[in-house]
C-alpha positions in Angstrom: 72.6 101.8 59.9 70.9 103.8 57.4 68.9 107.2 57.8 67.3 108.9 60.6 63.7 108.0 59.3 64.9 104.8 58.5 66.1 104.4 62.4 63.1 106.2 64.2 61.1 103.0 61.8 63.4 100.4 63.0 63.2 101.4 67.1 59.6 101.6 66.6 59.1 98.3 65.1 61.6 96.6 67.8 59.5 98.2 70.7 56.5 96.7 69.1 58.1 93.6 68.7 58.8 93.6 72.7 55.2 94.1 73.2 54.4 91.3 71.4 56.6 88.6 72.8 56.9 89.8 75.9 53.2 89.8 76.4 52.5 86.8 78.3 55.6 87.1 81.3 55.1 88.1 84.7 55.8 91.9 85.5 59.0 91.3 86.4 60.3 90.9 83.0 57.7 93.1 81.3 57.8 95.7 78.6 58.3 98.0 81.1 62.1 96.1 82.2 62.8 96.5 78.9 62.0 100.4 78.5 63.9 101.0 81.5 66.7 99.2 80.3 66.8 100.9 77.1 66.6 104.2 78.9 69.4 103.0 81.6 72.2 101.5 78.2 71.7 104.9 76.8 72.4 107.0 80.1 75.5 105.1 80.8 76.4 105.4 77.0 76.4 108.8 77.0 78.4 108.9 80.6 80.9 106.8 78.7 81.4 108.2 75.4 85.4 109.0 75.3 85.9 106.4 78.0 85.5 102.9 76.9 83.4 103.6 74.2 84.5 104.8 70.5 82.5 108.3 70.5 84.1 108.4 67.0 81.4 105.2 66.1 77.8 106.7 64.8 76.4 103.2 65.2 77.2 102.9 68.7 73.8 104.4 70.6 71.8 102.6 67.8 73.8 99.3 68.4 73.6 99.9 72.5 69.7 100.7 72.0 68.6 98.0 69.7 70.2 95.7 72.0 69.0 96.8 74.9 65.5 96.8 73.4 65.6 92.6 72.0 67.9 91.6 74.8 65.0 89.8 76.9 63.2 88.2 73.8 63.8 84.2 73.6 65.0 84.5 77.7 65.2 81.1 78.5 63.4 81.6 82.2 60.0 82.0 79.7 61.0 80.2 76.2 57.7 78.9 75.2 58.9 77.6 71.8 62.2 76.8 71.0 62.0 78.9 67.7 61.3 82.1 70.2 65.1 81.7 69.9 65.5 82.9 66.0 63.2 85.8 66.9 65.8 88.9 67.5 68.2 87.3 64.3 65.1 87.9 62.2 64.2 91.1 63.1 67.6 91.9 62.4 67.4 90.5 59.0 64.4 91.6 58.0 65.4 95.4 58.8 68.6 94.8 56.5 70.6 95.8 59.4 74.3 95.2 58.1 76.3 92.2 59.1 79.0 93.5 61.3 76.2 95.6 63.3 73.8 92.6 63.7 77.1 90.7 64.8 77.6 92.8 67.4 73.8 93.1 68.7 73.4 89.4 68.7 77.1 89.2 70.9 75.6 91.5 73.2 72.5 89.9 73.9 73.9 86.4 73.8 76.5 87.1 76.8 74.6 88.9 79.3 73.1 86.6 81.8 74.8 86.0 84.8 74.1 82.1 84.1 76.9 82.4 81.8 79.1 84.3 84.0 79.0 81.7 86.7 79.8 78.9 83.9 82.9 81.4 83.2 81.9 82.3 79.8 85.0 84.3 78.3 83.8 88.2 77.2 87.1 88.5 75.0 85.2 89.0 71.8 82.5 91.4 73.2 81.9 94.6 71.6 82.9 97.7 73.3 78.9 98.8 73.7 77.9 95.3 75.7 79.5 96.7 79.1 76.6 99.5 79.1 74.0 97.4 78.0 74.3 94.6 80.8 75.0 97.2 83.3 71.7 98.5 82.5 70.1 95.8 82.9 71.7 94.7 86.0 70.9 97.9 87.2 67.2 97.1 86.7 67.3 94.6 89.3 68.5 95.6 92.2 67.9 98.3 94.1 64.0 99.3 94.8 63.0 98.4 90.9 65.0 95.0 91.9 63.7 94.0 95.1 60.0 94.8 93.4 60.9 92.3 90.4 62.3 90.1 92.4 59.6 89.6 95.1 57.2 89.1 91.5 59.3 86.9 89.9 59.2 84.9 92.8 55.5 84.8 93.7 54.8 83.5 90.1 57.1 80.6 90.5 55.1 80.2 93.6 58.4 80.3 95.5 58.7 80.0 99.4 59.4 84.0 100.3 61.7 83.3 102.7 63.2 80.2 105.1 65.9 80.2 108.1 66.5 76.6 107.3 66.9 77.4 103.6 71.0 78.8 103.4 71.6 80.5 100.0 74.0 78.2 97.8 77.8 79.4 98.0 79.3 77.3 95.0 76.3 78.3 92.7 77.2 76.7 89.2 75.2 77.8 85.8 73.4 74.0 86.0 72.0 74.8 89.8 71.3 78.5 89.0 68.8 77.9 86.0 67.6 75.1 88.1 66.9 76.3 91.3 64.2 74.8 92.3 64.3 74.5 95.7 65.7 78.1 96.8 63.6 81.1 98.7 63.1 84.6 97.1 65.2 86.0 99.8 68.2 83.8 98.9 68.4 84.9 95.4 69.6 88.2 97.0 72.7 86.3 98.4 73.2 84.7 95.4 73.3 87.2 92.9 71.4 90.4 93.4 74.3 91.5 95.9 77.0 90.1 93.6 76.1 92.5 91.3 77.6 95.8 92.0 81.5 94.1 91.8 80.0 92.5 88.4 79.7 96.0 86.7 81.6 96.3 83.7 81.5 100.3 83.7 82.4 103.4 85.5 79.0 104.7 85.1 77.8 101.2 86.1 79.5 100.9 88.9 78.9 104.6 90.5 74.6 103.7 90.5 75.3 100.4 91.5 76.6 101.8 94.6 73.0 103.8 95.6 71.2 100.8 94.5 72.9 98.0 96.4 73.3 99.9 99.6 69.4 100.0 99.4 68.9 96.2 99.6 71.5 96.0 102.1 69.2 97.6 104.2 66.1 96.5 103.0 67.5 93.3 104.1 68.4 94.2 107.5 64.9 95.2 108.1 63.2 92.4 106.3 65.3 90.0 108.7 64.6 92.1 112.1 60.6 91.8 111.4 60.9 88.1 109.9 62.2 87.7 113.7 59.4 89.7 115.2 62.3 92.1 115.9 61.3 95.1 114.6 
C-alpha cells in the first residue's frame, strides 16, 4: 500500500475526511465513533493475528484501519446527498490505493450494518479483516458507550424514550428496521443492541462483547424498576 510516509499521509487525510463529512451528525455517530472504532478493529486485530487473520498479510492493519476509519461516511441513517455515496471510492482512488486492497475496503464497509444482516445478506465473499472491523464497531454500541449513543440517537429523532404499550418488534425485517418510525429508544435495545453479542464474528469480539452486554442487561433492569416507580 506503498511506504510508511506515504501511509502516515493517507490515515491522516482519511481522518480529515471523517471530520468533514461527519460534521453535521448527531454525537452518536460523531468523529469520535469513528476514532473509537478505529482504535477497537486494531485491538481485536492484533488479538487475532494467527487466528483468523493472515499475520503473513502486511496490508492487513492498514486495510482493517482504513476501513474502520470511512466505514460511517455515506451511512444511510444521515445521507444528505445521494453522491455522499461515491465519497469513500474516491478517496480510495485518489490515494492510488491498489485495486484488490480498495476491493476489499469497500466489501468491508458495504456489509456491515445489521440492516443487511436481517435481510440475510450472504458474507461468503468477505475478506478475512471485516470480522474485526464490524465487531468494533458493534462494540461501540453497546455497553456504556452504547446506551450513551443510543439514548442521543434517539433524542434527535425526537423519539418517545420509552412506552409499556410500545412491544419491541420480533420478526424485524431490513424494510421495518431502516423504517422504524414508530418504535421507543428503549426498544431498539430488544431489537438489536442485545442481539449483538451472538452476532460477533470474532473470538476477541465475542470475549468484550460479554462485559459490555451484561452492562445493558442491568442497566435495563434498573431503568425498568424506576420507569415503575420501583426503585
Amino acid at each position: 500500500m506503498g511506504s510508511v510516509g506515504s501511509w502516515e499521509e493517507t490515515v491522516r487525510k482519511a481522518e480529515k475526511l471523517v471530520e468533514e463529512a461527519m460534521k453535521d451528525n448527531d454525537a452518536s455517530h460523531d468523529a469520535a465513533h469513528v476514532w473509537r472504532v478505529r482504535d477497537l478493529a486494531l485491538s481485536l486485530a492484533r488479538e487475532e493475528q494467527g487466528l483468523s487473520l493472515p499475520s503473513s498479510n502486511s496490508n492487513t492493519m492498514q486495510i482493517v484501519e482504513l476501513a474502520a476509519l470511512l466505514h460511517d461516511i455515506g451511512d444511510y441513517k444521515y445521507l444528505r446527498d445521494p453522491s455522499e455515496e461515491k465519497i469513500v471510492e474516491n478517496f480510495l482512488d485518489e490515494e492510488g490505493i491498489e485495486e484488490s486492497t480498495k476491493m476489499k475496503i469497500l466489501r468491508i464497509i458495504k456489509g456491515m450494518g445489521f440492516k443487511d444482516e436481517l435481510a440475510g445478506s450472504t458474507n461468503n465473499d468477505l475478506p478475512p479483516e471485516f470480522g474485526v472491523v464490524q465487531d468494533a464497531d458493534r462494540l461501540d454500541a453497546i455497553g456504556a458507550i452504547g446506551i450513551a449513543r443510543c439514548f442521543t440517537f434517539g433524542g434527535s429523532r425526537n423519539r418517545v424514550l420509552h412506552d409499556p404499550n410500545i412491544q419491541p418488534q420480533s420478526d424485524l425485517s431490513k424494510e421495518k428496521y431502516m423504517k422504524n418510525d414508530e418504535q421507543t429508544t428503549v426498544n431498539h435495545f430488544h431489537e438489536k443492541l442485545l442481539k449483538l453479542k451472538a452476532l460477533m464474528k470474532t473470538k476477541a469480539g465475542k470475549k468484550r462483547a460479554e462485559r459490555r452486554h451484561k452492562f445493558m442487561e442491568e442497566f435495563l433492569v434498573e431503568f425498568y424498576e424506576e420507569w415503575d416507580g420501583r426503585a
